[in-house]
C-alpha positions in Angstrom: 21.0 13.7 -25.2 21.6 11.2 -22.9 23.7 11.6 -19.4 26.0 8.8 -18.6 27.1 8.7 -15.5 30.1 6.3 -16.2 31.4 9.0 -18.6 31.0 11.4 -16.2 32.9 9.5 -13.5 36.1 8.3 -16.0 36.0 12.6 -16.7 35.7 13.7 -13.6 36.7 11.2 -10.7 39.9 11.0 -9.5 41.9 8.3 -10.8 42.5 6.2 -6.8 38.0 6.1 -6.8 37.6 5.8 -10.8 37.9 2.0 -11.1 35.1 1.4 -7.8 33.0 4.1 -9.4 32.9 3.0 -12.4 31.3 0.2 -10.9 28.7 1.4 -9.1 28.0 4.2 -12.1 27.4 1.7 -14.5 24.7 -0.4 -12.2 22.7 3.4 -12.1 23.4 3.7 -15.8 21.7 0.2 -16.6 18.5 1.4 -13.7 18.1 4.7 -15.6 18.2 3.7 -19.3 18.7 0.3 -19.5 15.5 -2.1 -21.5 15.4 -5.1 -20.2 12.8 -6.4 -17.2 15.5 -6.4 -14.2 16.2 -2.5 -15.4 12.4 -1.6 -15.9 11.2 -3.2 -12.2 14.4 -1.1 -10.5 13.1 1.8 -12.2 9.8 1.1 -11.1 10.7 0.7 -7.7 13.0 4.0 -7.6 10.1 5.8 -9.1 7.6 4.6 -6.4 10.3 4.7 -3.8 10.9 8.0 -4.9 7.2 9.1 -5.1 6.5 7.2 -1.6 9.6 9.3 0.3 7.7 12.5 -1.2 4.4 11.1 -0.2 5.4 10.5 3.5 6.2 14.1 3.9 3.5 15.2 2.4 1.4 13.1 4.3 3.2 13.5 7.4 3.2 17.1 7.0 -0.9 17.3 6.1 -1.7 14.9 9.4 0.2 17.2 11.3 -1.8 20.1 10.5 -4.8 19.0 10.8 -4.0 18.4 13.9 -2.8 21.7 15.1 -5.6 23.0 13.1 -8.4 21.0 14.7 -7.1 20.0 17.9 -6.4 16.6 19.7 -9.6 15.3 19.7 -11.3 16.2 16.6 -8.6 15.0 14.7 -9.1 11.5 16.7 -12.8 11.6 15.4 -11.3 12.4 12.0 -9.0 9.5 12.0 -11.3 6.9 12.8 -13.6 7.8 10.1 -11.4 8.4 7.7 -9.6 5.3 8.4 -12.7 3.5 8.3 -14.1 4.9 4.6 -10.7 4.3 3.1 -10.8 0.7 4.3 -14.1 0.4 3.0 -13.4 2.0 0.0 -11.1 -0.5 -0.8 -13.4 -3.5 -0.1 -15.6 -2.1 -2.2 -14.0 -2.8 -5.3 -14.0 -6.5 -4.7 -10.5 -7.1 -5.4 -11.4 -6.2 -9.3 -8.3 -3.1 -8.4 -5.4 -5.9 -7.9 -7.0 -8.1 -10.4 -6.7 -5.9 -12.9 -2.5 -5.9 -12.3 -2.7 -9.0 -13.7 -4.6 -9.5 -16.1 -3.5 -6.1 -17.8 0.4 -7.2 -18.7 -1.2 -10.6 -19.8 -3.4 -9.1 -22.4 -1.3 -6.7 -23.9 1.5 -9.3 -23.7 -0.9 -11.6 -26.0 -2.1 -8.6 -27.6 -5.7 -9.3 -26.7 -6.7 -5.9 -27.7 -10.4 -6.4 -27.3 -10.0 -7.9 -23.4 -7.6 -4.9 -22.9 -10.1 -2.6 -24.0 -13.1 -4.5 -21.9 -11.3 -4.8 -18.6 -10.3 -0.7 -18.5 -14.2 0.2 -18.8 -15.6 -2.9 -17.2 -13.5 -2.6 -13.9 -14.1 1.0 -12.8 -18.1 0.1 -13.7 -17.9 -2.9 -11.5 -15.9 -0.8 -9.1 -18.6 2.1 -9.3 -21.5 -0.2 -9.2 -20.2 -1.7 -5.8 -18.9 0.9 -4.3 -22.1 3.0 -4.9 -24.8 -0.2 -3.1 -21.6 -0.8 -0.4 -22.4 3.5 0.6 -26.2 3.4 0.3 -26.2 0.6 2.8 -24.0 2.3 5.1 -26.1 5.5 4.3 -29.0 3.3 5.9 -27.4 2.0 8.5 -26.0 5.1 10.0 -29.5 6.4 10.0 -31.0 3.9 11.8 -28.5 3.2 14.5 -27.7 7.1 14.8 -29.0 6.8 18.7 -26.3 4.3 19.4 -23.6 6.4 18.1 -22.0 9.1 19.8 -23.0 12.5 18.2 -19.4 13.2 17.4 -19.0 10.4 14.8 -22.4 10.7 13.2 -22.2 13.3 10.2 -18.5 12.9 9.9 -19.8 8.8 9.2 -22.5 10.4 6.6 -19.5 12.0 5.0 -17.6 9.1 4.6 -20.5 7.4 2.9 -20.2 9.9 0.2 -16.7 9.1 -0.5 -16.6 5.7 -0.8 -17.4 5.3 -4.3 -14.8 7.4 -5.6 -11.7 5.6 -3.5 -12.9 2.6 -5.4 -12.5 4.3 -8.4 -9.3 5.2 -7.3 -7.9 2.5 -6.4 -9.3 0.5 -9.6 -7.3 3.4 -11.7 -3.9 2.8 -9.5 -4.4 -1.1 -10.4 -5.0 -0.2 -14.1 -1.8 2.0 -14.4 0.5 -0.4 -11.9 -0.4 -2.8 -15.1 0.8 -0.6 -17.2 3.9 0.0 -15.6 2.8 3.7 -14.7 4.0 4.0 -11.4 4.1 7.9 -11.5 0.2 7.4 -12.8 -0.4 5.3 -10.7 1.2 6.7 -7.1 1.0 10.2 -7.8 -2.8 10.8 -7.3 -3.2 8.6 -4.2 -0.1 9.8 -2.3 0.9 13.4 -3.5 -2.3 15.1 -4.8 -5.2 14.2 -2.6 -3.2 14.3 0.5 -1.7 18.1 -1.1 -5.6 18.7 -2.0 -7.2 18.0 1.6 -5.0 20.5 3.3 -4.9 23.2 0.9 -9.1 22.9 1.1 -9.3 22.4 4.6 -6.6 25.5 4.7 -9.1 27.5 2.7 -12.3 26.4 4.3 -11.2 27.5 7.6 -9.9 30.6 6.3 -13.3 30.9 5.2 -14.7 30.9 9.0 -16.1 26.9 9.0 -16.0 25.1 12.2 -12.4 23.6 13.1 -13.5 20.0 13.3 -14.3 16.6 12.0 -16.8 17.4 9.6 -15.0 20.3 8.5 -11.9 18.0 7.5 -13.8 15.2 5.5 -15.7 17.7 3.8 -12.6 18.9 2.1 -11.6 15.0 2.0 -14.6 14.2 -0.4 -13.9 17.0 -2.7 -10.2 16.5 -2.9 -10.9 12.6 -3.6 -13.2 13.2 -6.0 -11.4 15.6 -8.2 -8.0 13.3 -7.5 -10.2 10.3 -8.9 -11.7 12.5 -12.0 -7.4 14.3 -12.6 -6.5 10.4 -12.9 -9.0 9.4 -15.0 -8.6 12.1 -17.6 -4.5 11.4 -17.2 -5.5 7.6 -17.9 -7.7 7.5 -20.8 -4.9 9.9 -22.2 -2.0 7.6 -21.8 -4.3 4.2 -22.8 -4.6 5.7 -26.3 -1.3 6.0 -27.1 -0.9 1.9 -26.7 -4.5 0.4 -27.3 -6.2 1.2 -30.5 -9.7 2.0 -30.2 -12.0 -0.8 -31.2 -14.3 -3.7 -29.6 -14.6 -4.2 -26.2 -14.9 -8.0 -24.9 -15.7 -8.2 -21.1 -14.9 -11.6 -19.1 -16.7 -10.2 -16.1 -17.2 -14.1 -14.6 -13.4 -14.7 -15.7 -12.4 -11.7 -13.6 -14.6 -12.1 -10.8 -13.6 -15.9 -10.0 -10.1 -13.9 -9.9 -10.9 -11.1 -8.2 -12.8 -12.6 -5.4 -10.1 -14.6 -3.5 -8.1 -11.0 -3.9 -10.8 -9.8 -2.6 -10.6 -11.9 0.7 -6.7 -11.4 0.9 -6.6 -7.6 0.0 -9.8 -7.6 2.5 -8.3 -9.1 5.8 -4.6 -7.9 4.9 -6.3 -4.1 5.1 -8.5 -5.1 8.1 -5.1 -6.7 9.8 -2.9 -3.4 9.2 -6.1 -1.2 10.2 -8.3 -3.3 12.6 -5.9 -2.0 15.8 -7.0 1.5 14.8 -10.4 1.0 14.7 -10.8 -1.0 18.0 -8.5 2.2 19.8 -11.4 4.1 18.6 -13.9 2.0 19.7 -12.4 1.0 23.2 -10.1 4.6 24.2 -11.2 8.1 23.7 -10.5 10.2 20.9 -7.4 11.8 22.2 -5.6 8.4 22.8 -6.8 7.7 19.0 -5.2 10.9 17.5 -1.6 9.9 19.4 -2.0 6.4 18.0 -2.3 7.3 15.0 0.2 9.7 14.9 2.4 7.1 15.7 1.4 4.6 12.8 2.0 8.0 10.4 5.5 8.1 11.5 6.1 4.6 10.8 5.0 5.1 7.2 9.1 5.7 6.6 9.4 1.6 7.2 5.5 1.1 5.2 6.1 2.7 1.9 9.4 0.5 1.7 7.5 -2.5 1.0 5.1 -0.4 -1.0 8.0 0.6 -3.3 8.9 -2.8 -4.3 5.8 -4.4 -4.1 4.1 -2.0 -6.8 7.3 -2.3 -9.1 7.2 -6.3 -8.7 3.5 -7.5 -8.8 3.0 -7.2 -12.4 6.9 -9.4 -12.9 5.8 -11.8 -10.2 2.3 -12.6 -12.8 4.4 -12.5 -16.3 7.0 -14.7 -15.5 5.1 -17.6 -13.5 2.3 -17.4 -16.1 4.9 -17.9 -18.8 6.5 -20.5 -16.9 9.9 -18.3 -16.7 11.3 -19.8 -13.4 14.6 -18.5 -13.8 13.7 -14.8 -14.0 10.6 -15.3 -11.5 12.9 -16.6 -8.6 15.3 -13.7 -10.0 12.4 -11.0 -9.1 12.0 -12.7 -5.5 15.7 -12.8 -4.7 15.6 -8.7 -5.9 12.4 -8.1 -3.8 13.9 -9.3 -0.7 17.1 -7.5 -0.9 15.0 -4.4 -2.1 12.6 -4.7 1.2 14.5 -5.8 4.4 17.4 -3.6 3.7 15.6 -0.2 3.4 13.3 -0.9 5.9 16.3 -2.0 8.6 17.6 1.9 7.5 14.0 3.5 7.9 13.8 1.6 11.5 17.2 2.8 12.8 15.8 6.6 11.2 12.7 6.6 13.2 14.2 5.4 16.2 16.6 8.6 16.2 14.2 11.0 15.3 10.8 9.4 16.2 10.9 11.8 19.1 11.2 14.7 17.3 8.9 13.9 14.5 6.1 13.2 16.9 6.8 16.8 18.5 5.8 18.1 15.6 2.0 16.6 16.3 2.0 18.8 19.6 3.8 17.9 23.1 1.4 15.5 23.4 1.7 13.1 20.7 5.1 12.1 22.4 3.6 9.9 24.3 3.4 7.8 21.6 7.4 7.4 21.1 7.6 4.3 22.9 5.3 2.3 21.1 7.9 3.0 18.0 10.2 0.2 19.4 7.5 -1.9 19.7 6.2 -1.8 16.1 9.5 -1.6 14.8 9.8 -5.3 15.6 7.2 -6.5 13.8 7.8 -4.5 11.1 11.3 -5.8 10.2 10.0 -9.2 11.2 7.9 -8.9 8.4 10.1 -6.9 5.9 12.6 -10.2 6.0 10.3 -12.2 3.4 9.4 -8.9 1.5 6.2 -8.7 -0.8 5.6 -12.5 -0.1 1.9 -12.2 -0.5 2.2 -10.4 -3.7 4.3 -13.8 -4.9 1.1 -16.1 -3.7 -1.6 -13.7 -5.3 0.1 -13.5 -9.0 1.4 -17.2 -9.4 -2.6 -18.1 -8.6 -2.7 -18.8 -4.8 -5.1 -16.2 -3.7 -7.0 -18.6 -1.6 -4.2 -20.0 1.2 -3.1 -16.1 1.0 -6.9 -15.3 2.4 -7.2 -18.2 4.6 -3.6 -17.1 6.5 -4.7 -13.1 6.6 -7.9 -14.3 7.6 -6.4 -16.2 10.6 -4.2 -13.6 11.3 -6.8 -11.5 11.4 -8.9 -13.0 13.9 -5.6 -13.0 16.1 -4.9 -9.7 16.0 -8.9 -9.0 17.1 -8.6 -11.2 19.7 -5.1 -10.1 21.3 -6.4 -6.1 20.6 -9.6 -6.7 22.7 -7.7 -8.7 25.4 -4.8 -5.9 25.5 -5.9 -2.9 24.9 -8.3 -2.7 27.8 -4.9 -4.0 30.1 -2.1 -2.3 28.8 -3.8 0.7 26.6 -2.0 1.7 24.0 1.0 -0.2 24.1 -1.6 -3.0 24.0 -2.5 -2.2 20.5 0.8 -1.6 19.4 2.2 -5.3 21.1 -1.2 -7.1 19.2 -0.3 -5.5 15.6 3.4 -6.8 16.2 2.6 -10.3 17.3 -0.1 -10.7 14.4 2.7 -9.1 11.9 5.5 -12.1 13.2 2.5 -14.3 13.2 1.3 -13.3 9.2 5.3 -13.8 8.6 5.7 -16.7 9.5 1.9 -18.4 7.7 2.9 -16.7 4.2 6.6 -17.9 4.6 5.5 -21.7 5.2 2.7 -21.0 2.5 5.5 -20.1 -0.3 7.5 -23.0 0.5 4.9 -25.1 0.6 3.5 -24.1 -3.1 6.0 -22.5 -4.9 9.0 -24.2 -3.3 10.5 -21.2 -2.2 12.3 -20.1 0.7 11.2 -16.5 0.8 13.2 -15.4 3.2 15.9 -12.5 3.4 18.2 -15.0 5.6 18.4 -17.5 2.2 19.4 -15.0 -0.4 22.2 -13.7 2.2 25.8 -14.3 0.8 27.4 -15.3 -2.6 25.8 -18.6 -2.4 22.5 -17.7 -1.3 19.4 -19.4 -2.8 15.9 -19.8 -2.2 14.8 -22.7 -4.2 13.6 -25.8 -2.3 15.6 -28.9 -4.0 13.1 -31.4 -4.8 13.3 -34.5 -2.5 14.0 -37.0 -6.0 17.7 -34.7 -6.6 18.8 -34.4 -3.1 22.1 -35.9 -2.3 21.8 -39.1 -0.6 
């Protein structure tokens, strides 16, 4: 039987709030049950905003103890690697894992069974493939420049080798179910269960009298991962069929490469321009400074998994309607995505800025040293939650190529002004580099949208009754 709230509220409410809530009941009626594509993306994006809110805590709460548990700078060691293999991990796949997000809704939408049926095998074995040469090299490497690394790093790095292949397979398998429209499928592994997984085995492992350390920690990382990665793809193969028949299997595998590869740059430098600052605190300040730097980026995941939220419920809408020339819902979707991105994230700031204190207490006394650098990176986060999942917009209407070329710019930048500021100013040097390559990445994918799609992607444009964001060509402009 089905709830409805607007029953509930012409029952219940008193009669002076009935009419207003009637209103508002009837908007989460249509999220919760309603069919059409607005409906289904909200409902997407509740779901992952849902699962993301869970997610923080849960991550929050894991990186938390394993700091307590290992102390200040192990868990700076841990970081860096971990950091580093996840990174890499994505990298690995080639871009195949955000391909696949749109070329899944556009075969099942033309019911090209038999390309359905070739790209959920033929990605994760291109993933697999990759990942695995990717791993051996670094395998290699490790062992050969072992004498220049410090001893610290060097069997946690091994460790990290071992992983990789299996965050590729991950993250191929969240693409496959985000194309699905599976965002609990596709969310649930990444963000609740590994995350759940590494603390309840490092929890047991130390119980179990191993060293409190590095090593210790991505031990229990690679066996959490890999039974994550082996849960989902049961859970996937399951689900895929109920809604495609079993039968031939075509593969397009130069099709989805000459896709995938310009992903593959702009999924490349966007994760090395939202990681590199990490890795270069690693490289230039000592472990301890890492783990509070860190810490601090953790707490910011309240404003991160905002654009997350919307970007995984919008990605596969932003491909169907521009590939099926539907400008009137496709500008609908980016008017949404704003709204759905700057005004949550402005919340999450003025959250972390209250408690960010607190929160980082929880690290040990410490981490909150880090509490200033909140304001900092608050900046450039809202800066860039004002044109929302604007990169997302480029990558599904087919301009994966300016989207590389402005991450890969931005990317440089934020090198550059981390080397020159971090040795200066420490770690508010890292955290003033990330912001003024985030204002920097806003700006390039802004001018980039209007420039293609004829967009103005920007929260300030879809502000009031009368707000729009198409460009008017220059032919139908008033003289």
């Amino acid at each position: 039987m089905r709830v409805s709230f607007v029953g509930m509220v012409e029952r219940f409410a008193p009669a002076v709030l009935r009419a207003r809530l009637v209103r508002l009941t009837a908007i989460a009626d249509n999220i919760v049950t309603g069919r059409d594509d607005r409906a289904v993306a909200q409902r997407m994006a509740l779901t992952a905003f849902t699962i993301r809110i869970l997610s923080a805590v849960i991550a929050y709460a894991s990186q938390v103890l394993l700091a307590r548990w290992i102390g200040e700078f192990e868990y700076g060691v841990y970081v860096v690697v971990w950091v580093g293999a996840v990174i890499i991990g994505g990298l690995a796949c080639l871009g195949i894992q955000t391909a696949v997000v749109r070329f899944v809704p556009e075969y099942a939408a033309r019911n090209e069974l038999a390309l359905l049926r070739g790209i959920l095998i033929g990605s994760r074995v291109h993933g697999l493939a990759t990942a695995t040469l990717i791993a051996a090299i670094g395998l290699i490497g490790i062992f050969l420049f072992r004498d220049s690394i410090a001893s610290y790093y060097v069997m946690p790095l091994y460790l990290a080798a071992i992983c990789i292949p299996m965050l590729a397979i991950g993250e191929i398998q969240d693409g496959l179910a985000r194309g699905f429209n599976w965002a609990d499928l596709a969310l649930w592994p990444t963000f609740i269960i590994r995350p759940v997984l590494i603390i309840l085995f490092t929890y047991v492992a130390l119980e179990m009298g191993a060293v409190a350390d590095a090593t210790t920690a991505m031990t229990t990382a690679i066996l959490a991962t890999y039974l994550t990665s082996v849960l989902q793809m049961g859970a996937l193969a399951y689900r895929t069929q109920k809604v495609v028949t079993p039968g031939v299997r075509h593969y397009r595998s130069f099709t989805w490469i000459a896709v995938a590869f310009p992903i593959f740059l702009v999924e490349g430098f966007f994760n090395l321009l939202t990681n590199v600052d990490i890795l270069i605190v690693g490289q230039l300040r000592p472990p301890e400074e890492v783990a509070v730097y860190f810490a601090t980026v953790k707490t910011l995941a309240l404003v991160h998994f905002v654009y997350f939220a919307v970007r995984a419920a919008t990605m596969q809408r932003f491909s169907q309607y521009y590939s099926s020339g539907d400008r009137v819902r496709f500008e609908a979707t980016v008017r949404d995505s704003l709204h759905w991105t700057f005004w949550p994230s402005v919340v999450a700031v003025i959250l972390l800025l209250l408690c960010g204190r607190f929160l980082l207490s929880m690290f040990g006394a410490s981490f909150v040293s880090g509490f200033p650098l909140i304001f900092i990176f608050a900046a450039g986060l809202l800066v860039r939650a004002s044109i929302g999942p604007a990169e997302s917009i480029l990558t599904m209407a087919g301009e994966q190529r300016i989207c590389a070329a402005v991450y890969a710019g931005t990317f440089l930048v934020n090198l550059v002004l981390n080397y020159t500021l971090i040795p200066h100013f420490g770690l508010e040097g890292a955290a003033i580099a990330t912001s003024l390559a985030l204002c920097l990445e806003t700006l390039a994918v802004y001018l980039a949208v209007r420039w293609r799609l004829k967009l103005r992607c920007s929260i300030l444009h879809v502000l009031g009754p009368r707000g729009t964001i198409r460009l008017t060509p220059r032919s139908e402009r008033q003289p």
